[in-house]
C-alpha positions in Angstrom: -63.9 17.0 67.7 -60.3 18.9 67.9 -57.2 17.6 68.2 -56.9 17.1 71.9 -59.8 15.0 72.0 -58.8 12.1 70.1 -60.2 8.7 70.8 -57.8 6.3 71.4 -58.3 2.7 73.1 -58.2 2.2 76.8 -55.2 0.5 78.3 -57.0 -2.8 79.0 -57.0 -3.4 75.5 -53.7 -3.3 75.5 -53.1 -5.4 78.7 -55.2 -8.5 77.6 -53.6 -8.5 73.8 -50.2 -8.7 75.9 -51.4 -11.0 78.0 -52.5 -13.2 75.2 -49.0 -12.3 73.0 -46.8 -13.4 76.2 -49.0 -16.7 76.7 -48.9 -17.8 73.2 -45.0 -17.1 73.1 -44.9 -19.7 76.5 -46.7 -22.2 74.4 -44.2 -22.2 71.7 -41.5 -21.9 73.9 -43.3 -25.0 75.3 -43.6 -26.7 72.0 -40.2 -26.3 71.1 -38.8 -28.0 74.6 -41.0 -30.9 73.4 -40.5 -31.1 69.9 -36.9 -29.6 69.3 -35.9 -26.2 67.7 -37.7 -25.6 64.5 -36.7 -22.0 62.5 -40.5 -21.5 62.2 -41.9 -22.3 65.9 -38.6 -20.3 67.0 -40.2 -16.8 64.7 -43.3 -17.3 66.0 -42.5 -17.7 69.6 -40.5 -14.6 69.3 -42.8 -12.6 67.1 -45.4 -13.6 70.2 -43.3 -12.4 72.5 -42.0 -8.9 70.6 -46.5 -8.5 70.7 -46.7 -9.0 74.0 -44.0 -6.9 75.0 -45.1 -3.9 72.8 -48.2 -4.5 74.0 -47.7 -4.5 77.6 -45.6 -1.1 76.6 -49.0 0.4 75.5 -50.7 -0.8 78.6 -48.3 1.0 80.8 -47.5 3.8 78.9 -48.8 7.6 80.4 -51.1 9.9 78.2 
């Protein structure tokens, strides 16, 4: 196997970890309308959200 044939996973991969980032980023977002701002629910709805994001990058990205 050379160079140009690398294995590399396919997009939809990608698109259902985003999917699953961006949805568990609404349910802290959720939590945190019902409970009140908390510095840990606030990290990890926006670590959640950076995921799904980078993710969703990856999805769409060209080869």
């Amino acid at each position: 196997m050379n160079n140009s044939e690398k294995r590399t996973l396919p997009r939809w991969v990608f698109a259902i970890i985003a999917i699953g980032g961006l949805m568990a980023s609404g349910i802290y977002l959720g939590i945190i309308s019902a409970e009140g701002v908390t510095s840990i629910r606030l990290v990890e709805a926006i670590g959640f959200g950076l995921l799904g994001l980078i993710m969703f990058w990856g999805a769409i990205q060209s080869r």
